[in-house]
C-alpha positions, -999 to +999 in steps of 0.1 A: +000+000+000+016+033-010+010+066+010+002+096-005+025+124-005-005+147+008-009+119+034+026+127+048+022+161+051-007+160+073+006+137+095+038+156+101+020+189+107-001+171+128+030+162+148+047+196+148+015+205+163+013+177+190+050+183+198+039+225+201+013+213+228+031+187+246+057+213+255+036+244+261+013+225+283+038+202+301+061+234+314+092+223+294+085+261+282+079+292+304+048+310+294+049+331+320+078+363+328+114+355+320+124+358+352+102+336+378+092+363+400+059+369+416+025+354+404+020+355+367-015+361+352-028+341+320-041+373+308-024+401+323+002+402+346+015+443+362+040+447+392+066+458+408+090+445+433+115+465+458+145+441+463+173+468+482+171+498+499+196+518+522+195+550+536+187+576+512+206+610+510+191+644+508+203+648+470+174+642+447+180+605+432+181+599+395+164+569+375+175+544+354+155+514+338+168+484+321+144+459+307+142+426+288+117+419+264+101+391+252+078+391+219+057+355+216+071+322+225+106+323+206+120+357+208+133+374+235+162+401+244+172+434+260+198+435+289+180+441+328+211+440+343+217+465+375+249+483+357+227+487+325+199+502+345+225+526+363+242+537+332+211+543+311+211+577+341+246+581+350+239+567+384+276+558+403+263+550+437+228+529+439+203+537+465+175+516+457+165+487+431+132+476+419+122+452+398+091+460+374+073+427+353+044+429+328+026+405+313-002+403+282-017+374+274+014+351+276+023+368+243+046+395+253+066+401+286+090+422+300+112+427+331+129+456+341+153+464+364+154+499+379+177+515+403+178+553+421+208+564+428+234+595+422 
């Protein structure tokens, strides 16, 4: 008995697809924020975490923000390290870091990493 060609391909997509599932449903892949902190919403995810804090001075404190991106299931980048964050401002001495994570609809996350400082 011979196969079709057209046979083939639809069993082979329909694999690709069951392989897709079995690893977005069997947490072999992350659906949820890049990093792994806090609770992360199916639909909508929005906070922000203080991690360090010591004594502030009386000099007003700049910003800086650092962030990582992701766009869908396969594509992600940015740098949310604490020295990018500080040098996005031109912050030499750190006062304060946060970290900030969104979240929509599994499809696009981001983290950020922001620190106050002088």
């Amino acid at each position: 008995m011979k196969i079709s060609s057209k046979s083939k391909k639809k069993t082979f997509v329909a694999a690709i697809f069951s392989i897709l599932f079995a690893l977005g449903t069997s947490h072999c892949a992350n659906l949820g924020q890049p990093q792994g902190l806090g609770p992360t919403g199916l639909l909508y995810a929005s906070y922000s975490l203080g991690l360090s804090e010591r004594n502030l001075p009386k000099l007003p404190l700049k910003k800086g923000k650092s962030c990582v991106k992701r766009y869908g299931f396969f594509f992600t980048s940015g740098n949310a390290s604490i020295g990018s964050a500080a040098n996005t401002s031109g912050i030499v001495e750190i006062y304060r870091i946060e970290k900030e994570a969104t979240n929509y609809l599994s499809l696009y996350s981001s983290l950020c990493t922001i620190v106050w400082g002088i």
